[in-house]
C-alpha positions in Angstrom: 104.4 27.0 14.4 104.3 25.1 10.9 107.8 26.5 10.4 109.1 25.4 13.5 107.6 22.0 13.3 108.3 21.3 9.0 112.4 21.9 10.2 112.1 19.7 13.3 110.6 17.1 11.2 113.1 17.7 8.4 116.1 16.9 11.6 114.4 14.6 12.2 113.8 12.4 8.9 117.9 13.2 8.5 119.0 11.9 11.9 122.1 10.4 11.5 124.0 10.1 14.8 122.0 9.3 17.3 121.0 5.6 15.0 124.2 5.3 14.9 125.4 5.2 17.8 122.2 3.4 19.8 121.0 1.0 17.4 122.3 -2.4 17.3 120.1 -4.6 14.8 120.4 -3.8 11.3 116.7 -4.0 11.1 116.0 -1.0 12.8 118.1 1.0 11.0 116.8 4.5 9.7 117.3 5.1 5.8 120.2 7.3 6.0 122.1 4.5 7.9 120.7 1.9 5.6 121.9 4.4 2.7 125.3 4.6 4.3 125.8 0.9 5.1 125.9 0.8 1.3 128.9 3.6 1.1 130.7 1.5 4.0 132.0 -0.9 1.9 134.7 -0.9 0.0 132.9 -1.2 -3.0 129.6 0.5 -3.3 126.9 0.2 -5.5 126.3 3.2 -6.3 123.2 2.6 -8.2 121.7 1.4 -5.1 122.7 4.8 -3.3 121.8 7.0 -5.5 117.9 5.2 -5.5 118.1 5.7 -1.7 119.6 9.3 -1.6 116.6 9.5 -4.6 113.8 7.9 -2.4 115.2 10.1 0.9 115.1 13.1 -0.5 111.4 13.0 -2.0 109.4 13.5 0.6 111.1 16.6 1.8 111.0 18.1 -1.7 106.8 17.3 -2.3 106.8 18.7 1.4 108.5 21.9 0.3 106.8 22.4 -3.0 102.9 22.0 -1.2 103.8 24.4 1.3 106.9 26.5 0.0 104.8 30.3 0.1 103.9 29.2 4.4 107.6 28.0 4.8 109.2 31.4 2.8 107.1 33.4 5.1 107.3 31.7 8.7 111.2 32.1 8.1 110.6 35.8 6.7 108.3 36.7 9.0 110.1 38.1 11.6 113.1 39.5 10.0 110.8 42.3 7.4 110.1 45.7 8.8 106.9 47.0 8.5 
């Protein structure tokens, strides 16, 4: 169950489309729209993406690192023979 609910909360946090297409203030934007809407320029700041893509991507790698030995065996768990 922890497996099942770390990955929906990892499609979640990552949710890209759906923002997209529904949202209509930029205040409401999710991070990885705000990080894009920095790419959608011509000229990026790439500094200022590379920060986001930084401050996206923690919390899903401290997530992983607390609890990689559950997540390595909810997804192994019913694939082994015993």
């Amino acid at each position: 169950i922890f497996t099942v609910g770390l990955i929906n909360f990892v499609m979640v946090w990552n949710d890209f489309f759906m923002p997209l297409v529904f949202l209509t203030k930029s205040s409401l934007r999710t991070l990885t729209l705000g990080i894009y809407a920095y790419t959608a320029d011509f000229l990026a700041n790439w500094n200022k993406v590379f920060a986001g893509v930084t401050v996206a991507l923690l919390p899903i790698i401290i997530i992983y690192f607390l609890f990689s030995e559950q997540i390595v065996s909810g997804l192994t768990s019913g694939s082994v023979k015993e």
